[in-house]
N, CA, C and O atoms as CSV, one atom per row, in Angstrom:
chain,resi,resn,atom,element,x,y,z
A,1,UNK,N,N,-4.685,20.899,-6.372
A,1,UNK,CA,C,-3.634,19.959,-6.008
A,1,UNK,C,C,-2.316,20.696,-5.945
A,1,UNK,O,O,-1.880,21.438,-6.825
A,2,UNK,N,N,-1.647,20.359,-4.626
A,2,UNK,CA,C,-0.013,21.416,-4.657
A,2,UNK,C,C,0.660,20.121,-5.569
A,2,UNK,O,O,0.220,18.979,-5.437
A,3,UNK,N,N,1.764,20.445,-6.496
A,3,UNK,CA,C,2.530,20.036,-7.196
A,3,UNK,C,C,4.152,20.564,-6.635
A,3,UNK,O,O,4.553,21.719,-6.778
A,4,UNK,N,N,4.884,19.545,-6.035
A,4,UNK,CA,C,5.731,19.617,-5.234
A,4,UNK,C,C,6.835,19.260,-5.940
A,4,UNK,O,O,7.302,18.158,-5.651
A,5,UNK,N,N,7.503,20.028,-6.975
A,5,UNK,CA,C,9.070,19.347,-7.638
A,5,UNK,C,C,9.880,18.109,-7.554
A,5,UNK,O,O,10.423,17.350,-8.357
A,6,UNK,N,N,9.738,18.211,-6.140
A,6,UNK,CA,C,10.810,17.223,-5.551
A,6,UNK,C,C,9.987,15.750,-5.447
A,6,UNK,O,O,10.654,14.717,-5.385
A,7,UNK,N,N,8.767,15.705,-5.434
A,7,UNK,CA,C,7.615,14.198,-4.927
A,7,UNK,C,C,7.464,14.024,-6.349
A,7,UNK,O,O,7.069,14.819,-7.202
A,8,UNK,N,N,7.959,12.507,-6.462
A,8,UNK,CA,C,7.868,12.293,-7.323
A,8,UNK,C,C,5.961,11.562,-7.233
A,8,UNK,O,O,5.594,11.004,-8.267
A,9,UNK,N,N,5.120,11.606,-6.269
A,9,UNK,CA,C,3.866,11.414,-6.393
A,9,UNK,C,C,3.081,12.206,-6.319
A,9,UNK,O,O,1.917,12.017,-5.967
A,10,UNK,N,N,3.646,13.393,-6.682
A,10,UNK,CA,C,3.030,14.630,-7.384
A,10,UNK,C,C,3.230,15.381,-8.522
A,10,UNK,O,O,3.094,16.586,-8.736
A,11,UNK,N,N,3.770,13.945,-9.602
A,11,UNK,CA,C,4.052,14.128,-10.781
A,11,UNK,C,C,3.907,12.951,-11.378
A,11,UNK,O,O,4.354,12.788,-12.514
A,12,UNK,N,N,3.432,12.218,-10.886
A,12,UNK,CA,C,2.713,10.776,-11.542
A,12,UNK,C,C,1.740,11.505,-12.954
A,12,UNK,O,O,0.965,12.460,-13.005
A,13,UNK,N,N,2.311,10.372,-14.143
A,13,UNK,CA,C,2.031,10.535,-15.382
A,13,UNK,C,C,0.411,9.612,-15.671
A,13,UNK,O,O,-0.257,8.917,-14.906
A,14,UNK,N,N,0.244,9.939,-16.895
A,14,UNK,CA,C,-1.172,9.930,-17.013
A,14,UNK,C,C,-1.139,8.158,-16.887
A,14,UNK,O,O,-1.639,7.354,-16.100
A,15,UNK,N,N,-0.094,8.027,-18.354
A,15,UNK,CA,C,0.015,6.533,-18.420
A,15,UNK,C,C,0.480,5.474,-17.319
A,15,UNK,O,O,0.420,4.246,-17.369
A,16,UNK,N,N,0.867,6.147,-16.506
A,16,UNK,CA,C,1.684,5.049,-15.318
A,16,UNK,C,C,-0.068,4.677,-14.071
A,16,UNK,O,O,-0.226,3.871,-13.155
A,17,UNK,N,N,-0.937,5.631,-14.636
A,17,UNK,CA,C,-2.395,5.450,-13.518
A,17,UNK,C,C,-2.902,3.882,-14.258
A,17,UNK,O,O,-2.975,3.637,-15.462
A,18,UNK,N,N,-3.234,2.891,-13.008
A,18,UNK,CA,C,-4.107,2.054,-13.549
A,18,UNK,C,C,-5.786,2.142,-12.776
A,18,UNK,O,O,-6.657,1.351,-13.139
A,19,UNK,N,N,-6.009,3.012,-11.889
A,19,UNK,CA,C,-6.899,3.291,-11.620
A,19,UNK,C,C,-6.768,4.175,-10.858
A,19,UNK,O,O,-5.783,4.448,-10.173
A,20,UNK,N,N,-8.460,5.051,-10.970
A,20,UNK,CA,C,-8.161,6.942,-10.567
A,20,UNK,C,C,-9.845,7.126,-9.828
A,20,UNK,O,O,-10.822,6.511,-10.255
A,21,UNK,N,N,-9.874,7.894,-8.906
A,21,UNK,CA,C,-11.042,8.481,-8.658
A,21,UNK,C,C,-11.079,9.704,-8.526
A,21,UNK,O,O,-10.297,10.156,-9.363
A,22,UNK,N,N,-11.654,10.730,-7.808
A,22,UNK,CA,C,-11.836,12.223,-7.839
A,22,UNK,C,C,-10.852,12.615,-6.986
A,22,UNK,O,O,-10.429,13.730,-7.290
A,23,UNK,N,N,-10.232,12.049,-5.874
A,23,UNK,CA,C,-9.481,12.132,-5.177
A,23,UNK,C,C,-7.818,11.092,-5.166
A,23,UNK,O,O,-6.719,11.249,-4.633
A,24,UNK,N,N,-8.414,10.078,-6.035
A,24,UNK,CA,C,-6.873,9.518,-5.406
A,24,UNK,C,C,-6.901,8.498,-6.505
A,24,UNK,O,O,-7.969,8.109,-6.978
A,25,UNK,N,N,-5.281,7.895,-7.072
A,25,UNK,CA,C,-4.997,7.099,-8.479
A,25,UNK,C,C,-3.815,5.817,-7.481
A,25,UNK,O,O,-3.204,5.808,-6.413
A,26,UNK,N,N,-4.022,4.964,-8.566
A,26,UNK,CA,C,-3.081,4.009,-8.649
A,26,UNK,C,C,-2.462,3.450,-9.539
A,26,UNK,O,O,-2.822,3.459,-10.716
A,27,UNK,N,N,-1.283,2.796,-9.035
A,27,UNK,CA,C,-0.261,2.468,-10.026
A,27,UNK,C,C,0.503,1.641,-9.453
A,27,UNK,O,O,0.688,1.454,-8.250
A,28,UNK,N,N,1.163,0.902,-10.782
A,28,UNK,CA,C,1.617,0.229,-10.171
A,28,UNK,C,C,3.487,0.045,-9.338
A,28,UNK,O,O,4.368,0.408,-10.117
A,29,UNK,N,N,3.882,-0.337,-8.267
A,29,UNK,CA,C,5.088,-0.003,-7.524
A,29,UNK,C,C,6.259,-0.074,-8.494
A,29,UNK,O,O,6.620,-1.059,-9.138
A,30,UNK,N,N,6.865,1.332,-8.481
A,30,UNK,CA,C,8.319,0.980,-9.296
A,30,UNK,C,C,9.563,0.094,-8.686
A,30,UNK,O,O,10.529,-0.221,-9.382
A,31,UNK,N,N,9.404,-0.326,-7.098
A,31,UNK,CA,C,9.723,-1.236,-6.773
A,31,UNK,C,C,9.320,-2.386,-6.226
A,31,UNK,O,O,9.932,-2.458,-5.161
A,32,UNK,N,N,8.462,-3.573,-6.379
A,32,UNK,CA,C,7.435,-4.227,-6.182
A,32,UNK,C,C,8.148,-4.957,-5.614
A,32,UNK,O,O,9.292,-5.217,-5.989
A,33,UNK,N,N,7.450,-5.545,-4.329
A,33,UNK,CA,C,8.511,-6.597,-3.289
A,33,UNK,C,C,7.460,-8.178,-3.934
A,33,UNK,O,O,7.750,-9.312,-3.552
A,34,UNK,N,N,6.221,-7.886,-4.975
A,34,UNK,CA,C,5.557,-8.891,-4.818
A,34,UNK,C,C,5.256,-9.011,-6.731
A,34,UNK,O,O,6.048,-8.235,-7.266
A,35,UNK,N,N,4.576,-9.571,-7.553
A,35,UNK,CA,C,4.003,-9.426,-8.919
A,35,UNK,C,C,2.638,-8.346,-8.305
A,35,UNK,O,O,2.136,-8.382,-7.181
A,36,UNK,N,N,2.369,-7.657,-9.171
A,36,UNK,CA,C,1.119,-6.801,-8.731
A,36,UNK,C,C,1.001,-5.800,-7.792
A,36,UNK,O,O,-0.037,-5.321,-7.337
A,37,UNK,N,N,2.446,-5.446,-7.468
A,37,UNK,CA,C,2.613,-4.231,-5.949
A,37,UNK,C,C,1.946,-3.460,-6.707
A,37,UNK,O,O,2.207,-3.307,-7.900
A,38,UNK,N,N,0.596,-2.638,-5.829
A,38,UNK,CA,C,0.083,-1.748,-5.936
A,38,UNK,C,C,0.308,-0.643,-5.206
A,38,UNK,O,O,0.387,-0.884,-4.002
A,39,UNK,N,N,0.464,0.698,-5.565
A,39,UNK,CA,C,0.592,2.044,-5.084
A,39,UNK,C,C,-0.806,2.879,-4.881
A,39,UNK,O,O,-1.135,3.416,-5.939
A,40,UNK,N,N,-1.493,3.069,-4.063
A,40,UNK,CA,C,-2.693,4.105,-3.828
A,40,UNK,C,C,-2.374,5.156,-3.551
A,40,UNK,O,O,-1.608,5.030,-2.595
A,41,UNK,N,N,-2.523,6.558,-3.889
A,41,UNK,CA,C,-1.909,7.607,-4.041
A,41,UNK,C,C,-3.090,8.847,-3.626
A,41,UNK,O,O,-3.839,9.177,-4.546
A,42,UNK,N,N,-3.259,9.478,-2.384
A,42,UNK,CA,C,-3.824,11.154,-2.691
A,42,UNK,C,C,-3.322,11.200,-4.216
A,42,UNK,O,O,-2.364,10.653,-4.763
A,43,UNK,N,N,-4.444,12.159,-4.756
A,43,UNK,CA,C,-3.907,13.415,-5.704
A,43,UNK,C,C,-3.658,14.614,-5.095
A,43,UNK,O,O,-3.087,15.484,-5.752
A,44,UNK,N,N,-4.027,14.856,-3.788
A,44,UNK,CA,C,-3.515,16.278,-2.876
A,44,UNK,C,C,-2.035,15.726,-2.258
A,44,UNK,O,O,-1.706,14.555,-2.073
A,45,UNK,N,N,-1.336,16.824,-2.029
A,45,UNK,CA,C,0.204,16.076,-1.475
A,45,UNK,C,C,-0.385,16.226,-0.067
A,45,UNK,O,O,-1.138,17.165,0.186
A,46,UNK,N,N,-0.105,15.462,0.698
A,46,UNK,CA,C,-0.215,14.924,1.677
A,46,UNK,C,C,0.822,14.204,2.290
A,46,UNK,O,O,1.279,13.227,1.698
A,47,UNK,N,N,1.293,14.558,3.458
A,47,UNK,CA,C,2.705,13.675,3.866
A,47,UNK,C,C,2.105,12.197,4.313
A,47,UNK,O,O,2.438,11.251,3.600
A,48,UNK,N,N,1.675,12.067,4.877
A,48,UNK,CA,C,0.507,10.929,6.031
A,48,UNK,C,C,-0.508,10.260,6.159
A,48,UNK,O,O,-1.558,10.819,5.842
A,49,UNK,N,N,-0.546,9.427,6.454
A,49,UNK,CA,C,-2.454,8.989,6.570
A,49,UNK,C,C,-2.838,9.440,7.514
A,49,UNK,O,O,-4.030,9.161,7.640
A,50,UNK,N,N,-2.280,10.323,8.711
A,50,UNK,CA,C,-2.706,10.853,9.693
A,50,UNK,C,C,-3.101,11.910,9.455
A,50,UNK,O,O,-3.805,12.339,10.369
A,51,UNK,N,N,-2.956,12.752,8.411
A,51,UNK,CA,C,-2.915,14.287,7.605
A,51,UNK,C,C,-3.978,14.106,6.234
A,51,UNK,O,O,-4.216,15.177,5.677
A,52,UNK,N,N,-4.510,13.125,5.746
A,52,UNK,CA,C,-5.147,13.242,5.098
A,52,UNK,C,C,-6.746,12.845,5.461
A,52,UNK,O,O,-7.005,11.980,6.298
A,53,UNK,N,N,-7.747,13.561,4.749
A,53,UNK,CA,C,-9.204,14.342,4.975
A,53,UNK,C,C,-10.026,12.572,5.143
A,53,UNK,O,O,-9.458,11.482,5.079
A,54,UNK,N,N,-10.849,12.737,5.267
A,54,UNK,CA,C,-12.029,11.288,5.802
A,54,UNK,C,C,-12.203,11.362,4.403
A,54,UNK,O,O,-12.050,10.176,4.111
A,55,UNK,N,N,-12.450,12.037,3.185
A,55,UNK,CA,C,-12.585,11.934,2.280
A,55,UNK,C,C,-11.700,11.619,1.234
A,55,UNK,O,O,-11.987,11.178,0.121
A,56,UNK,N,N,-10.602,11.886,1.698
A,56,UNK,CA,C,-9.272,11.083,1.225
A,56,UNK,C,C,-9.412,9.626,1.011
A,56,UNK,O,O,-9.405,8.874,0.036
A,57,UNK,N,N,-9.571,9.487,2.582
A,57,UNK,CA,C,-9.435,8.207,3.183
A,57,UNK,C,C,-10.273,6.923,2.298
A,57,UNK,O,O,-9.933,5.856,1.787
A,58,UNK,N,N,-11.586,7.718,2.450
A,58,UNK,CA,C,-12.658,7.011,1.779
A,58,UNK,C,C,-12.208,6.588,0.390
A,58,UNK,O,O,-12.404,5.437,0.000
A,59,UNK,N,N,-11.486,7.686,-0.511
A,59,UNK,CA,C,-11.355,7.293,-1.522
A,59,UNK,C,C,-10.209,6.416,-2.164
A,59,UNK,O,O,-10.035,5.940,-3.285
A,60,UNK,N,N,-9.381,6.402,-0.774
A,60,UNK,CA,C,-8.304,5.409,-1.294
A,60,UNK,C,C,-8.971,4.444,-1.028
A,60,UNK,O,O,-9.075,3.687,-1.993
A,61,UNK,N,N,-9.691,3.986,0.223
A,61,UNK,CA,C,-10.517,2.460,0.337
A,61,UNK,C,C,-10.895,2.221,-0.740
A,61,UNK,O,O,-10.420,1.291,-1.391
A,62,UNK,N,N,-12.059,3.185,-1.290
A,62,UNK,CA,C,-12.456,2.817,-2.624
A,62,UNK,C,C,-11.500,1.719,-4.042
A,62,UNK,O,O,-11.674,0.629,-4.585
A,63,UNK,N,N,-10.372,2.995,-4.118
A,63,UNK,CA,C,-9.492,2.344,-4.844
A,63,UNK,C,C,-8.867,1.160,-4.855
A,63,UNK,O,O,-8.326,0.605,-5.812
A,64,UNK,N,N,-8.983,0.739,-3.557
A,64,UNK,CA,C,-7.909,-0.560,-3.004
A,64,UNK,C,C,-8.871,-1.818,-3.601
A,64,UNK,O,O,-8.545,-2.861,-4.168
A,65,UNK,N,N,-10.348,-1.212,-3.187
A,65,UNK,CA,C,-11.492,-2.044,-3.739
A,65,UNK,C,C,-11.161,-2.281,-5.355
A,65,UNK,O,O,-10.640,-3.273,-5.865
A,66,UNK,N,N,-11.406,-1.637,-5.696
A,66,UNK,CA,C,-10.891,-1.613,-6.998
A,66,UNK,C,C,-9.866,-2.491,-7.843
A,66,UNK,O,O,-9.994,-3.104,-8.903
A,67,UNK,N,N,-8.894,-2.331,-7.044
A,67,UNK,CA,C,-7.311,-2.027,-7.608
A,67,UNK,C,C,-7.337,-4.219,-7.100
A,67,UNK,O,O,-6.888,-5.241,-7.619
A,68,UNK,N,N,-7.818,-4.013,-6.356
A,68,UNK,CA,C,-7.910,-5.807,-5.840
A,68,UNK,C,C,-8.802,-6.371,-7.062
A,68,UNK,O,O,-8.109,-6.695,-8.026
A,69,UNK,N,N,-10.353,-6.579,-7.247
A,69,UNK,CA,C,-10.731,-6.843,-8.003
A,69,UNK,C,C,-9.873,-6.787,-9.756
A,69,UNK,O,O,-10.394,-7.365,-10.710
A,70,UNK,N,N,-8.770,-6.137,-9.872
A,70,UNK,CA,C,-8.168,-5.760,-11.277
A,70,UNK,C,C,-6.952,-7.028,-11.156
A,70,UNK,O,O,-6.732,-7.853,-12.042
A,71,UNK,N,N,-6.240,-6.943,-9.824
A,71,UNK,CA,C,-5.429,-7.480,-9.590
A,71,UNK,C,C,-5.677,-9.372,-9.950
A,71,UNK,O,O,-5.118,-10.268,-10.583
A,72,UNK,N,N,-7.014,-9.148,-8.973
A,72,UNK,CA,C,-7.763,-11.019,-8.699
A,72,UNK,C,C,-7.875,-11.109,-10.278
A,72,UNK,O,O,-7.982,-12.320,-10.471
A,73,UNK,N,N,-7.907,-10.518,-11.426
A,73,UNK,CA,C,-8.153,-10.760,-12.778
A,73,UNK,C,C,-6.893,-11.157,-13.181
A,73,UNK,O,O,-6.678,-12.149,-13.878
A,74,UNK,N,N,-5.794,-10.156,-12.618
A,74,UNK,CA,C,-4.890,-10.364,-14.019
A,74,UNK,C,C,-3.829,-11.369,-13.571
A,74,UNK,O,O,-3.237,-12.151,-14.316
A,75,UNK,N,N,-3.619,-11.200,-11.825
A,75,UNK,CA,C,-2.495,-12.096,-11.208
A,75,UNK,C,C,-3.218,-13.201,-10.405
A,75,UNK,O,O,-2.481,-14.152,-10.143
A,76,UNK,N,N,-4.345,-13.289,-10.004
A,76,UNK,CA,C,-4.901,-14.459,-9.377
A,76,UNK,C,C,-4.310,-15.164,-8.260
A,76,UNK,O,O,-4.060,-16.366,-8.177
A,77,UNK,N,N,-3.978,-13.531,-6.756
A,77,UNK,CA,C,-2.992,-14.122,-5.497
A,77,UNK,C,C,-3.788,-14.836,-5.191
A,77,UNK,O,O,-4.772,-15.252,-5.804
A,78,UNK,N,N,-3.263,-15.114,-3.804
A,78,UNK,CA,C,-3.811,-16.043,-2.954
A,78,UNK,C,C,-4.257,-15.403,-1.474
A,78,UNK,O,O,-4.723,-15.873,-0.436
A,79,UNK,N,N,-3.868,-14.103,-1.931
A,79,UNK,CA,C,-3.902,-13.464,-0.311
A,79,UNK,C,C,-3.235,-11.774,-0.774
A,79,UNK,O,O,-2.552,-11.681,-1.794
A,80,UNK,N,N,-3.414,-11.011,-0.241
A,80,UNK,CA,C,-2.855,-9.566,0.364
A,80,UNK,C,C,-2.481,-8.957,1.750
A,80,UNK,O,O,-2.892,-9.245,2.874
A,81,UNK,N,N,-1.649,-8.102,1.365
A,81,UNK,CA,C,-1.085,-7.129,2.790
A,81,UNK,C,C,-1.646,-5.801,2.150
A,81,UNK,O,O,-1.576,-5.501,0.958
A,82,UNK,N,N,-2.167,-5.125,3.077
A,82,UNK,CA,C,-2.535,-3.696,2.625
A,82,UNK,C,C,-1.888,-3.335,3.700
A,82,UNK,O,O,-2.278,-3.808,4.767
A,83,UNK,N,N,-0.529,-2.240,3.692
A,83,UNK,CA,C,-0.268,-1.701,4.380
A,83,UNK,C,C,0.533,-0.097,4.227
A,83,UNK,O,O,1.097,0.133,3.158
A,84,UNK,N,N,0.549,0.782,5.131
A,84,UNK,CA,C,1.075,2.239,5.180
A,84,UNK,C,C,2.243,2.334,5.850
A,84,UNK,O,O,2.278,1.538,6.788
A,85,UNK,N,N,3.234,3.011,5.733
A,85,UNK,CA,C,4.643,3.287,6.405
A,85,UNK,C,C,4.046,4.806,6.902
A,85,UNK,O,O,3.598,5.494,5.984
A,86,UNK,N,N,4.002,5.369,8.220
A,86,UNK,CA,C,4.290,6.739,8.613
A,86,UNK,C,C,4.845,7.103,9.476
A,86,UNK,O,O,4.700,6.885,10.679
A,87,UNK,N,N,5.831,7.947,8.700
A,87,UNK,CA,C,7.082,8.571,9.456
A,87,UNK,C,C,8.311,7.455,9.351
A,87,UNK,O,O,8.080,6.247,9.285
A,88,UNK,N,N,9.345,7.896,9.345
A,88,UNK,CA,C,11.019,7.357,8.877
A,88,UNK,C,C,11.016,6.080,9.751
A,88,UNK,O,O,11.350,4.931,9.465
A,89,UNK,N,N,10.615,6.532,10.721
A,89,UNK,CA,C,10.749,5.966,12.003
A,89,UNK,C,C,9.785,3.980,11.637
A,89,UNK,O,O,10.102,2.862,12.042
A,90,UNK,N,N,8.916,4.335,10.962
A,90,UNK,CA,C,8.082,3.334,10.153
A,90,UNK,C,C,8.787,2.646,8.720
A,90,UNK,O,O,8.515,1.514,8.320
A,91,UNK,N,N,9.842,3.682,7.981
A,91,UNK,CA,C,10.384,2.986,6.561
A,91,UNK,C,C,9.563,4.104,5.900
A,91,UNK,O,O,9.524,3.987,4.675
A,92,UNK,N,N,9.023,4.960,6.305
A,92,UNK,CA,C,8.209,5.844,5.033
A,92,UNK,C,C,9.702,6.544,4.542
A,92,UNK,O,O,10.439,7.268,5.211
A,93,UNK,N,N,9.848,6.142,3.360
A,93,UNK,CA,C,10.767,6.970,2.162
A,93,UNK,C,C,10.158,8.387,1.342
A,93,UNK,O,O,10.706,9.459,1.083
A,94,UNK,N,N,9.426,8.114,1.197
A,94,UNK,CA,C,8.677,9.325,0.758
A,94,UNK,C,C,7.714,9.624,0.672
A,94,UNK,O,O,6.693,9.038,0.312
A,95,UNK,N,N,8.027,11.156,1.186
A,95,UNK,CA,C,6.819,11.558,2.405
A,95,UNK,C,C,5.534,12.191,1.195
A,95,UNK,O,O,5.563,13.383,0.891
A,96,UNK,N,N,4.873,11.610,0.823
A,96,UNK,CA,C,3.364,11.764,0.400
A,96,UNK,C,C,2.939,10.264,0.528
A,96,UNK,O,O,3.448,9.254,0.040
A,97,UNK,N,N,1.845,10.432,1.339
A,97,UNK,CA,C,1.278,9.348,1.660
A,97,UNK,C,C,0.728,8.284,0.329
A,97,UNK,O,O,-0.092,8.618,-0.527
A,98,UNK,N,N,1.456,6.872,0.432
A,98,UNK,CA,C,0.599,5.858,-0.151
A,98,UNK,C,C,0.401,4.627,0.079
A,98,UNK,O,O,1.432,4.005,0.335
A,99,UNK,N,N,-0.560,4.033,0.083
A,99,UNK,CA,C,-0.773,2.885,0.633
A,99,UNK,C,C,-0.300,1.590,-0.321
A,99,UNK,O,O,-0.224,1.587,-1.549
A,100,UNK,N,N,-0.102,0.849,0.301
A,100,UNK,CA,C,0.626,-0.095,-0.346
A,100,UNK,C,C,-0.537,-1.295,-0.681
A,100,UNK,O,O,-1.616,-1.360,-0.092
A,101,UNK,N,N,-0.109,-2.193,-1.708
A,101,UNK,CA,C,-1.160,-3.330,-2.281
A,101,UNK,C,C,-0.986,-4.493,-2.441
A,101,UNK,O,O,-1.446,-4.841,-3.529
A,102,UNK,N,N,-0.430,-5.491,-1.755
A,102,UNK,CA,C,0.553,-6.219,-2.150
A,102,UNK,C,C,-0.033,-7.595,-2.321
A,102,UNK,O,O,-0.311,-8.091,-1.229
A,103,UNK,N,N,-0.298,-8.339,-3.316
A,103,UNK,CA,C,-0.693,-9.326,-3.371
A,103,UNK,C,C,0.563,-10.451,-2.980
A,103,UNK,O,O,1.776,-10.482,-3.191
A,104,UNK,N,N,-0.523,-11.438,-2.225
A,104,UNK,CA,C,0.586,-12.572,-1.410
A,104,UNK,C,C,0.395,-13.673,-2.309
A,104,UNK,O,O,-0.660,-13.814,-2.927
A,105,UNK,N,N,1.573,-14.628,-2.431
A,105,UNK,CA,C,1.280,-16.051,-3.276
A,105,UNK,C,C,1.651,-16.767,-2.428
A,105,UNK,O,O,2.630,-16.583,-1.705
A,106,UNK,N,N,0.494,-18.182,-2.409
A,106,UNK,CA,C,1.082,-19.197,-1.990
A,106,UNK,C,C,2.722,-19.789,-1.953
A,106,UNK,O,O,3.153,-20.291,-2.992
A,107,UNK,N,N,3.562,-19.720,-0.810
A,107,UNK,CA,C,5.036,-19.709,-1.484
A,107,UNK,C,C,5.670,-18.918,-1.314
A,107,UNK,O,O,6.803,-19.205,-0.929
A,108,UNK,N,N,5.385,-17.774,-1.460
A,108,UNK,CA,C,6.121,-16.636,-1.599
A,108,UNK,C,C,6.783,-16.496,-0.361
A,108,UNK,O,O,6.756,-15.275,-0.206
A,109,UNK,N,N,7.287,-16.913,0.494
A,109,UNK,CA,C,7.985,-16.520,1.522
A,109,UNK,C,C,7.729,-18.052,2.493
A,109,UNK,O,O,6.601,-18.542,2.541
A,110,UNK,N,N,8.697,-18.582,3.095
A,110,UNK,CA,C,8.610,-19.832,3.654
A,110,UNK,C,C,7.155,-20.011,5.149
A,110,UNK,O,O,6.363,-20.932,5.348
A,111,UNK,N,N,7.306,-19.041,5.704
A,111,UNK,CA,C,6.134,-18.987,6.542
A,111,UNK,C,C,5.579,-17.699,6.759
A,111,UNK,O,O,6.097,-16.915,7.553
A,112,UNK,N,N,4.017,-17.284,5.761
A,112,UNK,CA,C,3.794,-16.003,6.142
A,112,UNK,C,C,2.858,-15.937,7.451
A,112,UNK,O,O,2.125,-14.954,7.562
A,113,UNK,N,N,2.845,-16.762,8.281
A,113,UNK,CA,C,2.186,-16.461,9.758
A,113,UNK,C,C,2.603,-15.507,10.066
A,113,UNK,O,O,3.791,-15.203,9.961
A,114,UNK,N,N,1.373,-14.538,10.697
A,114,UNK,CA,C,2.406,-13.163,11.589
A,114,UNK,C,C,1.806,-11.982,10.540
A,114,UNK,O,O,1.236,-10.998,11.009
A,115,UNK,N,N,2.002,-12.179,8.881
A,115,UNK,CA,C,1.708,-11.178,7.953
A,115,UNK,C,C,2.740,-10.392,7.898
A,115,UNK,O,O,3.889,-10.774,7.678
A,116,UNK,N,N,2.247,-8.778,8.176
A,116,UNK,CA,C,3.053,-7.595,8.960
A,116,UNK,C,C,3.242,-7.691,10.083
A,116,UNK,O,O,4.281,-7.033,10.141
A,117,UNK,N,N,3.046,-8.024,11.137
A,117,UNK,CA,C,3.284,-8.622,12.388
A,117,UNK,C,C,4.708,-8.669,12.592
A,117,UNK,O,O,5.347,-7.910,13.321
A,118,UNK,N,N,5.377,-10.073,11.557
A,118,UNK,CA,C,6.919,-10.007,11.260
A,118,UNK,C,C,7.886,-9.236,11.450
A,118,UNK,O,O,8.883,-9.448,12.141
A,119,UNK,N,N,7.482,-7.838,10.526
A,119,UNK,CA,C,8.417,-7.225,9.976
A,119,UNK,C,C,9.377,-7.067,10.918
A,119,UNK,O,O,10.535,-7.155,10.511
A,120,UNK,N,N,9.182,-6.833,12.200
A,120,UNK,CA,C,10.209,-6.926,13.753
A,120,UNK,C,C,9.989,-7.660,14.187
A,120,UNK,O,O,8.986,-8.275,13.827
A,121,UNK,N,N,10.932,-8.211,15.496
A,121,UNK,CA,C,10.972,-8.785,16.633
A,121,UNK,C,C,9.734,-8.692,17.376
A,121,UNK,O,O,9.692,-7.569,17.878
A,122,UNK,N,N,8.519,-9.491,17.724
A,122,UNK,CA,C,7.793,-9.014,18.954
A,122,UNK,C,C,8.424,-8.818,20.040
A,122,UNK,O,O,9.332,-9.496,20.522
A,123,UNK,N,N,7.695,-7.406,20.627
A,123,UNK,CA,C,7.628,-7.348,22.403
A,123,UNK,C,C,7.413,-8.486,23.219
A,123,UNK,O,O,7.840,-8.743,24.344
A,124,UNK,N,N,6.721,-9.084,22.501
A,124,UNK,CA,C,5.811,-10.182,23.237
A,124,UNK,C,C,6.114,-11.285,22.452
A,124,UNK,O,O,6.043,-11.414,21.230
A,125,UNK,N,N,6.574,-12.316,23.596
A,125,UNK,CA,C,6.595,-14.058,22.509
A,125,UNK,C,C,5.274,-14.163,21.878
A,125,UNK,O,O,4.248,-14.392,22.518
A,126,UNK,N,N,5.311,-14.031,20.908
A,126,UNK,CA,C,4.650,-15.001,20.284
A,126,UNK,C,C,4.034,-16.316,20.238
A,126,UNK,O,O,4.807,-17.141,19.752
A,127,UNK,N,N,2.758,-16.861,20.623
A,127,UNK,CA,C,2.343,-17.749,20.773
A,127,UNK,C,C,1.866,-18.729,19.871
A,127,UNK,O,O,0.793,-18.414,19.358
A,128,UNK,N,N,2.354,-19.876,19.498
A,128,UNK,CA,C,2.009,-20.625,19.160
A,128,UNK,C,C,0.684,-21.448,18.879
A,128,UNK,O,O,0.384,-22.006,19.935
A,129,UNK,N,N,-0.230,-21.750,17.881
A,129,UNK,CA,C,-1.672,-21.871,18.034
A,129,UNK,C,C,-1.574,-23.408,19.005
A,129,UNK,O,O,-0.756,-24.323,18.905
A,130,UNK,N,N,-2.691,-23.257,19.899
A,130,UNK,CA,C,-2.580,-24.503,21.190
A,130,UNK,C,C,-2.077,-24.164,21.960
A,130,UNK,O,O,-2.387,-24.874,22.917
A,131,UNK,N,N,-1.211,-23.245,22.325
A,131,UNK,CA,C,-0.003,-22.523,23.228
A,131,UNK,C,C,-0.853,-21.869,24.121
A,131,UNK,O,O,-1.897,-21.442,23.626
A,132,UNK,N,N,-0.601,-21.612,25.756
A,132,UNK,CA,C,-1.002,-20.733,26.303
A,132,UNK,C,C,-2.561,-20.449,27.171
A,132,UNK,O,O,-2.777,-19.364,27.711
């Protein structure tokens, strides 16, 4: 594993892991937009999900598997966003790739139609269900 000074997700502490496999740990978000933001993390530094190995990949799925089942125990959402930022150009802040976990609550936001969809303006109107 390269250990990079400056990433701070290549210096993740033992105690801050709530779940780990041979390849990749989680924890939970030091800034959580939700109760239960989850962080999936390479243990190789990796800038990207475009840059990291099928075996990477696999093992963050794994984890997410995981990291949901822990979540459905302790916070009991109603829903999730699993999503990745890559490149600035996306909101990625810092560049070692991690996937995000975010459990949704009923409520939590006045209309989540759309999901990630939202986060911008569509290209395209948006259609209305019956519409079109």
């Amino acid at each position: 594993m390269i250990i990079l000074s400056h990433c701070v997700f290549c210096q993740i502490r033992p105690e801050q892991v709530i779940a780990e496999n041979e390849l990749a740990v989680a924890l939970f978000d030091n800034y959580p937009v939700n109760r239960g933001h989850v962080l999936v993390v390479p243990k190789r530094h990796v800038e990207t999900y475009f840059e990291a190995t099928l075996e990477e990949m696999d093992a963050i799925t794994r984890l997410i598997i995981e990291v949901k089942d822990k979540l459905d125990q302790q916070f009991q959402p109603d829903g999730y966003n699993i999503g990745v930022n890559v490149g600035g150009a996306a909101g990625q802040t810092i560049f070692h790739l991690h996937v995000h976990v975010i459990p949704r609550y009923s409520g939590d936001v006045p209309d989540p139609r759309g999901g990630i969809r939202r986060i911008k303006k569509s290209l395209v109107p948006y259609l209305e269900e019956g519409e079109g």
